[in-house]
Structure formats: C-alpha cells, structure tokens
C-alpha positions as CSV (number, residue, x, y, z in Angstrom):
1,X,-107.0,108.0,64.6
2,X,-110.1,110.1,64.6
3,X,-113.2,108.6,62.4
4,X,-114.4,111.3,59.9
5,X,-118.1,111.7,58.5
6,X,-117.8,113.0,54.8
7,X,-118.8,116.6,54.5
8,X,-121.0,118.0,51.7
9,X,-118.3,120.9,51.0
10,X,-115.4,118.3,50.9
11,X,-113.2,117.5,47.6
12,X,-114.8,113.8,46.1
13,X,-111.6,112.2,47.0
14,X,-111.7,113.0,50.7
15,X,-115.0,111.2,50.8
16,X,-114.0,108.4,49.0
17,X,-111.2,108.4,51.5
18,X,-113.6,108.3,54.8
19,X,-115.7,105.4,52.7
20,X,-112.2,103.2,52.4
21,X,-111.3,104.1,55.8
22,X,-114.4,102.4,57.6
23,X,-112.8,99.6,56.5
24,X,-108.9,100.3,56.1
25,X,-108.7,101.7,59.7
26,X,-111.8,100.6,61.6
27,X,-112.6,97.1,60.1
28,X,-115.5,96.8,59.4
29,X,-115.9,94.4,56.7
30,X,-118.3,95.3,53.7
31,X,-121.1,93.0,52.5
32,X,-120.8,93.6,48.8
33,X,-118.0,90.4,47.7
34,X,-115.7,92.7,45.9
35,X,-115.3,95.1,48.6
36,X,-114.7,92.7,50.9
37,X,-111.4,91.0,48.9
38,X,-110.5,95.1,49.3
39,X,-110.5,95.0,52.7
40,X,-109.3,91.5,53.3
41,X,-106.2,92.3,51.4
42,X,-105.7,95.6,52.5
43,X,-106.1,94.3,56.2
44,X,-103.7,91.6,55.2
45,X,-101.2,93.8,53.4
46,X,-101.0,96.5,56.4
47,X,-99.9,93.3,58.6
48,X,-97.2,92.9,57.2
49,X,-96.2,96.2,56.0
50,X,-96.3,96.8,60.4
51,X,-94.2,93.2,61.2
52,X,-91.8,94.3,58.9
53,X,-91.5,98.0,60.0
54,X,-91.0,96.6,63.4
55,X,-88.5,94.4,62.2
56,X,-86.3,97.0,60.8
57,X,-86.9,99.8,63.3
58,X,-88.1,100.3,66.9
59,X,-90.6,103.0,68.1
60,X,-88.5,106.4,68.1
61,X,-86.9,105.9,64.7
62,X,-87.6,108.4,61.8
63,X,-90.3,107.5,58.9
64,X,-90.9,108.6,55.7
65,X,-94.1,107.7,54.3
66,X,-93.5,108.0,50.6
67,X,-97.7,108.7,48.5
68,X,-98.8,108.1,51.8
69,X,-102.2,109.2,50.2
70,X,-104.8,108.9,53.2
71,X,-102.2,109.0,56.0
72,X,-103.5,105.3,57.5
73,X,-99.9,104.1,57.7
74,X,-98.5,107.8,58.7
75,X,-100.9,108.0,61.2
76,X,-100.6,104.5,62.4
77,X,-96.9,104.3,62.6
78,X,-97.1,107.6,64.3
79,X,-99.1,106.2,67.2
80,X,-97.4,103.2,67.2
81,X,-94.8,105.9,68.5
82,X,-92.4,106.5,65.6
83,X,-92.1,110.1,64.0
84,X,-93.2,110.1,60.6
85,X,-93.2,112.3,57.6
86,X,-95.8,112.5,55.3
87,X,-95.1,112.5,51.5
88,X,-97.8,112.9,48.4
89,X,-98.0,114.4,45.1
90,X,-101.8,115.4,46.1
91,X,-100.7,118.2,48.7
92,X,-104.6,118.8,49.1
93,X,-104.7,115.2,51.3
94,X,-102.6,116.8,53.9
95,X,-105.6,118.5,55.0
96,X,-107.5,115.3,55.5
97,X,-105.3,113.5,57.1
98,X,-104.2,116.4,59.3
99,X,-108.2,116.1,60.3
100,X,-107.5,112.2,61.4
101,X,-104.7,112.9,63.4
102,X,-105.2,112.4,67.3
103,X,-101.9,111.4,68.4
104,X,-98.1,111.3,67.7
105,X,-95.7,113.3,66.0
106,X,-96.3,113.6,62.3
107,X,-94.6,115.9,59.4
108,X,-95.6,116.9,56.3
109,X,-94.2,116.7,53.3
110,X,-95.9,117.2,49.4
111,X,-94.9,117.1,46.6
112,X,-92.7,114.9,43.9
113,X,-90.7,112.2,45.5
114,X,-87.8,112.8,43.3
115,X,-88.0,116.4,44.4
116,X,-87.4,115.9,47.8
117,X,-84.2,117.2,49.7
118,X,-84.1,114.8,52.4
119,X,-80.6,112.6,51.8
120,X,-79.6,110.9,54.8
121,X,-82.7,111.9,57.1
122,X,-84.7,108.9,57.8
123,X,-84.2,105.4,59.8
124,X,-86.7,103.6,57.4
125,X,-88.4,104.9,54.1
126,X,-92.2,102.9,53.5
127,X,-93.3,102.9,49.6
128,X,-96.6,100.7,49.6
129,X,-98.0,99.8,46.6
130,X,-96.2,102.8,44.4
131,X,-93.1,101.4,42.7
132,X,-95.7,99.5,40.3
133,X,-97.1,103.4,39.0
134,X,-93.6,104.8,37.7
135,X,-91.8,104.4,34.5
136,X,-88.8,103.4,35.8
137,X,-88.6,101.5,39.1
138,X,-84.7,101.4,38.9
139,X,-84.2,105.2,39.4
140,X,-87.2,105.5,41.6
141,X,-85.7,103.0,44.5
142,X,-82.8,104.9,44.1
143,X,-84.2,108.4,44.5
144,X,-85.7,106.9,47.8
145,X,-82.4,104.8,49.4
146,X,-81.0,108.2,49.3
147,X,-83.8,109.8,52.0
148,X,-81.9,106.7,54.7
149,X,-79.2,106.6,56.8
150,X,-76.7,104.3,57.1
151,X,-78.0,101.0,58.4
152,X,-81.5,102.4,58.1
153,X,-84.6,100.4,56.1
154,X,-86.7,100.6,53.3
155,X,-90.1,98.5,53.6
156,X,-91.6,98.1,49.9
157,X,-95.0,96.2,49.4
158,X,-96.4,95.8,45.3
159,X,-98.4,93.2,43.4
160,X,-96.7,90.3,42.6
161,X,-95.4,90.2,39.0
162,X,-94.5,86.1,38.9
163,X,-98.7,85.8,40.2
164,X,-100.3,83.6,37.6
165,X,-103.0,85.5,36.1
166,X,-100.7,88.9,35.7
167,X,-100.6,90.2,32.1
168,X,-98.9,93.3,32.8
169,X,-94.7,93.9,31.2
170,X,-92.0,92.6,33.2
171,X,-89.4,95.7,33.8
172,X,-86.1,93.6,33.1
173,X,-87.1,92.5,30.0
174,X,-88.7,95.7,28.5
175,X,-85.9,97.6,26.9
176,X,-87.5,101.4,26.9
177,X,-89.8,102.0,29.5
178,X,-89.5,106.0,28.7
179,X,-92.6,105.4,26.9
180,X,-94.6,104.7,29.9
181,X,-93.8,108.1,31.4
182,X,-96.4,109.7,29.8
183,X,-98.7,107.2,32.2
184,X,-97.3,107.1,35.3
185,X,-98.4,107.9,38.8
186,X,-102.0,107.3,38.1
187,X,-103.9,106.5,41.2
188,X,-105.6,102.7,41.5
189,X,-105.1,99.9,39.5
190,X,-105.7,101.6,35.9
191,X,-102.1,103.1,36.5
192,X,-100.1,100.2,37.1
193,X,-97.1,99.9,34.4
194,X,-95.3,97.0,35.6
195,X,-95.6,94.5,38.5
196,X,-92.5,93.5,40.0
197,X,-91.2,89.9,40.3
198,X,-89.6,88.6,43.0
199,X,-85.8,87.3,41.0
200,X,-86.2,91.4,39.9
201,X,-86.0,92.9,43.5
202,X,-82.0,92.1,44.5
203,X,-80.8,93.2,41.2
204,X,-82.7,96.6,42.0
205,X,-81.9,96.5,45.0
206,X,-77.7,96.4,44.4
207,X,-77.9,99.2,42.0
208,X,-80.0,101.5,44.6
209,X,-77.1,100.7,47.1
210,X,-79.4,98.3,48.9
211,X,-79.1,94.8,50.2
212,X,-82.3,92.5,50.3
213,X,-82.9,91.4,54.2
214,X,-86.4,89.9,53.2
215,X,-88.7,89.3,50.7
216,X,-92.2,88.0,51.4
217,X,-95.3,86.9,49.0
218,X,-98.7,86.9,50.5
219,X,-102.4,87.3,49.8
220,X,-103.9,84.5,48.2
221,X,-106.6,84.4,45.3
222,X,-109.2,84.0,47.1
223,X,-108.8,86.5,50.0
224,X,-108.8,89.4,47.8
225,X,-111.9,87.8,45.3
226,X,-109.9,87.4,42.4
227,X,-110.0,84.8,39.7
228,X,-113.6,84.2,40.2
229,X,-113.6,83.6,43.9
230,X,-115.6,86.6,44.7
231,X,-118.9,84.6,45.8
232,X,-116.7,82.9,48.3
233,X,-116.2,85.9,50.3
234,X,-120.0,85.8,51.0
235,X,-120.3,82.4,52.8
236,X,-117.1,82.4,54.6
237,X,-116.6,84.1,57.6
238,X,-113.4,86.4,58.4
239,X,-112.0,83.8,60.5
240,X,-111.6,81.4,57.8
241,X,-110.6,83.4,55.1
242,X,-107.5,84.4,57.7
243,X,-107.0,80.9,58.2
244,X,-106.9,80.5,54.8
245,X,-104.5,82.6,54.2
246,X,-102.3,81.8,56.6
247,X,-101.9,77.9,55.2
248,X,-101.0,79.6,52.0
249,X,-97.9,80.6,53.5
250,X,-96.6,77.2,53.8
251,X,-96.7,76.9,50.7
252,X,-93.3,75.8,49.0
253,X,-91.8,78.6,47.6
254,X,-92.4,78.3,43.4
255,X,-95.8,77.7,44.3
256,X,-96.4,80.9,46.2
257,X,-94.8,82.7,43.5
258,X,-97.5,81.9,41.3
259,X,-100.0,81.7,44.1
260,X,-99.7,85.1,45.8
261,X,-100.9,88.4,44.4
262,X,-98.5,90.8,46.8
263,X,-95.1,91.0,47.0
264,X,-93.4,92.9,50.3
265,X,-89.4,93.6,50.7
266,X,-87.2,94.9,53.7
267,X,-84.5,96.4,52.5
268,X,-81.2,97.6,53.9
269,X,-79.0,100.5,53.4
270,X,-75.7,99.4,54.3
271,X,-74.1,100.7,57.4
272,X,-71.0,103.6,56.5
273,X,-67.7,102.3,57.3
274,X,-66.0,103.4,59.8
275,X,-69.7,104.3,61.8
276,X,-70.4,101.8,64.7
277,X,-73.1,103.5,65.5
278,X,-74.9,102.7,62.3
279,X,-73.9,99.0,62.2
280,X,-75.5,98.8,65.9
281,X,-78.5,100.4,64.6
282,X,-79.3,98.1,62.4
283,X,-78.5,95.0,64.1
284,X,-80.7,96.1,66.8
285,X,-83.9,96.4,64.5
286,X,-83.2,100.1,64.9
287,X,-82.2,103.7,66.7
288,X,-81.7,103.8,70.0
C-alpha cells in the first residue's frame, strides 16, 4: 500500500485520510494521548477484523468492503490476496484510495449500500464500524446477507452497546427508530444512533437469514484512553498496553461485556440445500 503526502489541491478529507493513515497503515504511534487510544484501538480492531476474515474465507475468495471509506481494509485484504470490492457513499474516495493501491485485485463500487445489485456475488461481506450509523440495523444486515453466497461470511465489528459507560438507545427496546433517519450515516462518532449489544446480534442475525459462528468483545478502557485513562498512554509503552489488552481477554465473559468497548461478529449465510459445493465451502474456511 503506497504512503501518500497530502497535496495542497486535495479535498480536506483526503488529507485527513493520509494523517490517520500514518498510523492506521504504517504504525506509527502518535505522541498526543488521545491519538494514541485511536491508533491502539484501531490497530487492535483491524486484528481481529483480519483473524476473523481468515477464519471464514481463504485468499482467492470474493470481498465486499461495505463504507470502506479510506480503502485500508480493501487494500489490505486485497494484498493479503483476496479480490475485493470497494463500497462508499463518498464516490470521491475512490480516487484516493485508487492512489494507495500497489497491489492486488480491487473493484469499485459507490454508492448506497441498499442500492447495490450484487445478490449472491460475494464469499464474505466486511461492515466495520457502520451498522452503529443507520436507523435501522435490522434491514441494513439484511440488505447486506443478500450480497453472499451460500455458505459465504459476513464479518461485522461496532462499539459495544452492554460497555459500561455507553449512554446511547438500545435498538430492541426503542420501538420507532424511523425518527433517527433523518441522522443517519454521519461519519465519526457524532453519528452513532445505537450501539449494538451482544444478546442483540443472533436475534438479527436469524431474521437476516444468518447464523452467528462467533461473537467477540475486545479493546479495553484503557487501550483506546477512555474513561479518564488517557495519561496512561503516555508512560506506557506499546508493549504493555498490548499486553494489557490481551489479559483482558480472559476475562469471564459478563465482565468483558461491561469491560470492552468493541464488539466483532462472524456471521454465516447458510449453505443452499441441495449445493455440496457450498457446504464444503464453508467448512473449509472458504472457496477453493
């Protein structure tokens, strides 16, 4: 993936982009304590968003990267040796990260997700950190089961809803969520509607025609400098931050709901009866 300097002529949100990306891609952590619980979650997210891609699918299968926004996981995947599909509602990205590509086949795709004409077309749909930004999270999930095949994946990372400090509404209890629609898809944390909770994601899950294959909870309070931790970031070092983190995953599991800011899910579109090809797709983790 190429490393852009920021141009004087460029739109402000492609420079923005190329500051997050020193970071994102590269990893170079910042000084300033809030930017670095940016880039220690983001690092931390993009971990797992990958072990769980890899998990569902093997390099070769079909991706669709749903607001893929900067292109870091298009382009990623796509070097990782997967072919990926490029989706955002800001069409003038494409240009940007057409600019970072180096390597691998990648598509591109703009526009609405829930205009897209793509049933049946992909091995794994990726939707990082959107479902949070849309009215209603019921018929978005099942907009996007319909872009995979039989036996094929969706990976899903959001904040955690059941996180103790969240204020924001729980979907399953709010009983017209029309009257977000005027707010969502809103870039950043300003445009979050509601935060999913982990008991929420199977019953979304069945009515999208999906089955849950895992759910994970990660990222602890003080590796992305919330709840005050922020000065923390400053004396420790990367190494024990990660560490950190990791021994919050052995946490019993009521505690990390509480605990954990993210929430990631794998999720599986059922195999077609009556195609053995499908079913050995996905036992095998993916096409061959």
């Amino acid at each position: 993936m190429k490393r852009l300097t920021a141009e004087a002529d460029w739109p402000e949100d492609w420079k923005v982009a190329a500051f997050y990306d020193s970071f994102e891609v590269f990893g170079e952590i910042p000084r300033a304590a809030r930017a670095r619980g940016h880039a220690y979650s983001y690092l931390n997210r993009r971990r797992h968003t990958l072990e769980m891609v890899a998990t569902a699918a093997a390099p070769g299968a079909t991706v669709l990267d749903v607001a893929g926004g900067h292109g870091n996981f298009t382009l990623s995947l796509a070097e990782m040796g997967y072919e990926v599909t490029w989706n955002d509602l800001r069409a003038h990205l494409a240009g940007y990260v057409r600019r970072k590509h180096e390597r691998g086949i990648v598509h591109y795709a703009p526009g609405n997700v829930f205009d897209l004409n793509f049933h049946g077309s992909f091995d794994l749909v990726l939707i990082t950190e959107i479902i949070e930004h849309v009215a209603h999270p019921d018929e978005f999930l099942a907009a996007v089961s319909r872009f995979v095949r039989p036996g094929g994946h969706i990976v899903m990372t959001t904040p955690n809803g059941g996180y103790l400090r969240n204020r924001l509404p729980k979907f399953s209890t709010w009983s017209d969520p029309s009257v977000f629609e005027k707010d969502q898809f809103k870039p950043n944390a300003d445009g979050h509607i509601f935060l999913m909770h982990e008991d929420e994601i199977a019953p979304l899950a069945q009515r999208a025609g999906l089955r849950v294959r895992e759910l994970r909870l990660y990222t602890n309070p003080l590796t992305n400098g919330w709840a005050g931790t922020s000065p923390l970031l400053r004396i420790l070092p990367r190494a024990g931050v990660e560490a950190l983190e990791r021994g919050t995953g052995r946490l019993p599991r009521p505690v990390l709901r509480k605990a954990c800011t993210a929430l990631g899910a794998l999720l599986q579109r059922p195999a077609a009866d009556g195609d053995p090809a499908a079913a050995t797709r996905a036992d095998q983790g993916g096409p061959k």
